[in-house]
N, C-alpha and C positions, 0 to 999 in steps of 0.2 A: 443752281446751274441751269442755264436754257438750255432750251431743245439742240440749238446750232453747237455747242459748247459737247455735248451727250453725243451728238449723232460724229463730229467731228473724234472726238475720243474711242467711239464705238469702231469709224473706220481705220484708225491707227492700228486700234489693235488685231484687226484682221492683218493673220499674214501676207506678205509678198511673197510669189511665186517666180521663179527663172529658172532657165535651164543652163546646164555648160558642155557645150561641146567638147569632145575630147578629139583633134585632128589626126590622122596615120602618122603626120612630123612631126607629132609631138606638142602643136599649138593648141592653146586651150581659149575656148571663147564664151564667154558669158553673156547672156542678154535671153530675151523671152522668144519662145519658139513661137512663130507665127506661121508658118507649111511645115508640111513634110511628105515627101512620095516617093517611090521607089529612085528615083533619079537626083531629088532633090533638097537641101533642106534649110528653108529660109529661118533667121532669124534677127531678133531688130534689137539697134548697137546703137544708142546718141541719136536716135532719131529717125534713122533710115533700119533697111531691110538690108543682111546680108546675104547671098547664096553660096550653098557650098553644094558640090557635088555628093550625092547619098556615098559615093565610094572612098572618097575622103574621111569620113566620117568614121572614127573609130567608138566613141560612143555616144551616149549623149543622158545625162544626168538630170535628176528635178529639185531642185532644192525649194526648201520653202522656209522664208524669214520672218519669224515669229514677232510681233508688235510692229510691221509695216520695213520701210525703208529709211 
């Protein structure tokens, strides 16, 4: 096995990390948290940034997925 073959298999198996918001109406949003401040909390969906209001915000979850995505 080469290096590229090794190194390539080594970063699979690190897990992925995301988070999931949980919203006050009940919507639930998936994707990686990129901010967060008293007022607000971005996170990115398909390529762009979402914002949501921090008071929207009912929770917010960290999942992490074992052998990558």
């Amino acid at each position: 096995m080469n290096r590229f073959a090794v190194l390539t298999v080594t970063l699979l198996s690190v897990g992925a990390s995301a988070e999931t918001l949980v919203l006050r109406n009940g919507v639930v949003v998936s994707g990686k948290l990129q901010n967060m401040d008293a007022q607000d909390v971005g996170i990115e969906r398909c390529g762009r940034v979402e914002h949501f209001a921090r008071e929207e915000v009912k929770s917010i979850n960290h999942e992490t997925t074992i052998g990558g995505a």
